[in-house]
LUMROZA-937844 format. One line per 8 residues: number of its first residue (from 1); for each residue x, y, z of C-alpha. Coordinates in steps of 0.05 Angstrom, whole numbers. Layout:
N
NUM	X:Y:Z  ...
//
This chain:
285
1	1381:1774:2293  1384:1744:2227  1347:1675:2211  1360:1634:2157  1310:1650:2107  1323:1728:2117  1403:1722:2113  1401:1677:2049
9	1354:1727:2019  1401:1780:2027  1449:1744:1999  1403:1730:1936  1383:1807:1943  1461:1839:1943  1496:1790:1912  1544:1816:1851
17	1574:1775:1804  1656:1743:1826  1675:1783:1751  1651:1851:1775  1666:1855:1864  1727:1809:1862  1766:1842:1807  1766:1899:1853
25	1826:1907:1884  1851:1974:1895  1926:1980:1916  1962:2033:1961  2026:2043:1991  2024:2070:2060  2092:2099:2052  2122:2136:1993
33	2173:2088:1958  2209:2131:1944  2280:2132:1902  2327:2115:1958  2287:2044:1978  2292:2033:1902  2359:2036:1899  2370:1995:1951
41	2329:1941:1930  2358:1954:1856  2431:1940:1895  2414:1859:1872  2368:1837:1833  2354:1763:1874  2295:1764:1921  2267:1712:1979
49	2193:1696:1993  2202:1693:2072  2123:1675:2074  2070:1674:2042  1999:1670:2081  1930:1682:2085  1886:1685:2149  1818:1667:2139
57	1772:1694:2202  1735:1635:2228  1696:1666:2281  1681:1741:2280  1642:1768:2340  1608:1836:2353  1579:1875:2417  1540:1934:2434
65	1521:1967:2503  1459:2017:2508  1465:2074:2529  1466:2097:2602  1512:2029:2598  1453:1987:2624  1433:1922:2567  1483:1884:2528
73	1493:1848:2473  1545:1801:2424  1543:1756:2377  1583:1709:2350  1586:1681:2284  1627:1619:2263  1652:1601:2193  1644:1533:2163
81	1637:1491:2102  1706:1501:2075  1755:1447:2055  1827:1481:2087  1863:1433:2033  1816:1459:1982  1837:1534:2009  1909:1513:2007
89	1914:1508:1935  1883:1573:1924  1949:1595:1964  1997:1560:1940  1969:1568:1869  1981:1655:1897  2050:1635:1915  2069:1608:1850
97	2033:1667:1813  2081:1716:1848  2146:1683:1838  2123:1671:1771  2109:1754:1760  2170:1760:1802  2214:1729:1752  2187:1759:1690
105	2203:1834:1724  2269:1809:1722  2276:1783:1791  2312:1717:1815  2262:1690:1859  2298:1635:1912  2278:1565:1918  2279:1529:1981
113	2340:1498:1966  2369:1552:1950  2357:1584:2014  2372:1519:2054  2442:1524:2029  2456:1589:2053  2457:1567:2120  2406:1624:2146
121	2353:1605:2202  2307:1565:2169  2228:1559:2203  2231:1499:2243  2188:1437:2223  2198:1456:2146  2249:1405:2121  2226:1389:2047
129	2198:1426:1985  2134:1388:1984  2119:1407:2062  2129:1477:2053  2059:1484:2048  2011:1472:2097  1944:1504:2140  1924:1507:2217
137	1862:1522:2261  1876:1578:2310  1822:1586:2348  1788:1646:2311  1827:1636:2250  1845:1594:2197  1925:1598:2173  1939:1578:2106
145	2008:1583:2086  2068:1579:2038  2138:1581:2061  2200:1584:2025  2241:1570:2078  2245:1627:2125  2226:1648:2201  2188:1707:2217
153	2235:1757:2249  2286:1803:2231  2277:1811:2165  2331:1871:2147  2381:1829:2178  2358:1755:2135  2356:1791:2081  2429:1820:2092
161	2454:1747:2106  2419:1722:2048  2454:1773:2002  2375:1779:1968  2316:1826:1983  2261:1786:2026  2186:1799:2008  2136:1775:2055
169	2053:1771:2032  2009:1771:2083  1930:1768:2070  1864:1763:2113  1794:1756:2097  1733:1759:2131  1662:1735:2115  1623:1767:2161
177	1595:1845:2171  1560:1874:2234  1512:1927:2248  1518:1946:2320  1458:2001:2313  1452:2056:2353  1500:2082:2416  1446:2134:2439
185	1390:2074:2440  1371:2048:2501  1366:1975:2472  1427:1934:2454  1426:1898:2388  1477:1868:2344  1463:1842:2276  1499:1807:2231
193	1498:1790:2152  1552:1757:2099  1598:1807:2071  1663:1782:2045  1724:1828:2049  1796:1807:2033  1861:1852:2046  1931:1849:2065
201	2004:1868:2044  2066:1857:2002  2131:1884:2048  2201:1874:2019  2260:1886:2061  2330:1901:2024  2386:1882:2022  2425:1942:2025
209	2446:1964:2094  2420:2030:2089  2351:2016:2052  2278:2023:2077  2228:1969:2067  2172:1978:2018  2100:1964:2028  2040:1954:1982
217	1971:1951:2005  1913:1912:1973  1846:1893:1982  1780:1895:1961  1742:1962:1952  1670:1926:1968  1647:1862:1995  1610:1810:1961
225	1558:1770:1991  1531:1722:1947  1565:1657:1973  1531:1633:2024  1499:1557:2030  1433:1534:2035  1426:1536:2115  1449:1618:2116
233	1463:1645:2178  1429:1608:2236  1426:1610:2310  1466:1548:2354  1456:1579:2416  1441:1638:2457  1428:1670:2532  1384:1730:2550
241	1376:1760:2620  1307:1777:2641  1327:1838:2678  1379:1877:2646  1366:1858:2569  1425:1830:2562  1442:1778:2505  1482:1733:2475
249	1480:1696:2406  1518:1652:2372  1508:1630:2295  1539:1593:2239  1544:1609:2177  1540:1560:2126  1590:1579:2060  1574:1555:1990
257	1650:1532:1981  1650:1528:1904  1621:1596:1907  1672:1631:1967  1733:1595:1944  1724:1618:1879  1720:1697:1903  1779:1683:1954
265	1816:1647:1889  1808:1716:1844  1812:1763:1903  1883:1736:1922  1909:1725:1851  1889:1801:1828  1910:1823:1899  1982:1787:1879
273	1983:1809:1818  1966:1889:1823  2013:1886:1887  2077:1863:1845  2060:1901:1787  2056:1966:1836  2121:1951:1866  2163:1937:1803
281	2132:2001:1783  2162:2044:1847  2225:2002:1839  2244:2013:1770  2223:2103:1769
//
């Protein structure tokens, strides 16, 4: 397992600079947009955010069994050190970015208002523009969101209602990377060290009846790793079993936040960014 002094070392050791890793992002779409989803998109030109979130992996875990199937092994790591208000302004600071790129491809982005007063299913317990925004612990994951005003389900059909396309973002990142080592060993181990990664989608559903949705992928192409705090990655508890080999670790890991919120801030924005400019792209051939 990895102690404190080794982890933060690595961490010294790989880290790359936020202006090199971050930037990054490599987009894909998963399925051809082709000319007919276009056109059906192109059939208005007004578009709803339905939501706009980012799932930040709190606990990651890993586990291994040796071959033969005799020893065991996991380990967990836990997240922590992070400010979910602070993380919530990256996000909503993402939101605003797309309906501001949004508009200037020539797109009437909805306001909450807007959408209020067309009398479609609005997400319950979001009543006012400045509560639209808002973060909760799950128990391996941290939620941070941004909601215009919308549910989560049947998109083709809100968006029909609405008379606009709906676009929903959905991110994840994760700050943690295992090595699980061999299947053919006869010893289980699991190791773990920091390695940021930070994905997700933008999916627009149209308006038009007969349209398909679109999808653009995005994430980064590498980790990064240097943004980890002065404790590393160190052990709160663990269990081994004399006789079989089995056991089990758990750790924290203790994030720099200036440091990981400023990665997650440029890894979202450029994620945003490419995404849009990708689709407006497809849209518009």
């Amino acid at each position: 397992m990895i102690g404190k002094t080794k982890s933060f070392a690595i961490a010294l050791l790989l880290g790359i600079s936020a202006s090199t890793l971050a930037q990054e992002i490599v987009t894909s779409t998963p399925y051809k947009i082709g000319g007919g989803a276009g056109k059906a998109h192109k059939e208005t030109k007004k578009v709803a955010i339905g939501f706009f979130q980012v799932m930040q992996t709190t606990t990651s875990s890993a586990s291994q069994t040796a071959a033969g199937g005799g020893a065991y092994a996991k380990m967990s790591v836990s997240f922590g050190g992070v400010d979910p208000s602070a993380y919530l302004a990256i996000v909503k600071e993402g939101y605003d970015l797309a309906v501001k790129k949004l508009n200037e491809a020539g797109w009437e982005v909805l306001t909450t208002e807007q959408l209020k007063a067309t009398g479609v299913e609005t997400l319950q317990g979001i009543a006012a523009e400045d509560k639209t925004a808002t973060y909760f612990q799950a128990p391996t994951t941290l939620v941070v969101q941004n909601f215009s005003a919308l549910g989560y389900n049947s998109y083709m059909k809100k968006a029909k209602d609405l008379g606009a396309n709906m676009i929903n973002f959905l991110y994840g990142a994760t700050a943690v990377g295992f090595d699980r080592g061999s299947r053919y060993s006869k010893k289980a181990s699991v190791d773990a060290s920091p390695y940021l990664t930070f994905g997700g989608s933008m999916t627009s559903y149209p308006f038009a009846r007969n349209g398909s949705p679109a999808t653009v992928n995005a994430g980064t192409k590498e980790g990064v790793t240097d943004f980890v705090g002065p404790e590393g990655l160190y052990e709160t508890s663990s269990r081994k079993s004399r006789y079989l080999g089995n056991a089990f670790g758990k750790y924290t890991l203790d994030i720099d936040q200036a440091k990981y919120l400023a990665y997650i801030r440029t890894m979202l924005l450029t994620s945003v960014e490419k995404s849009i400019d990708t689709w407006v792209a497809a849209m518009n051939k």
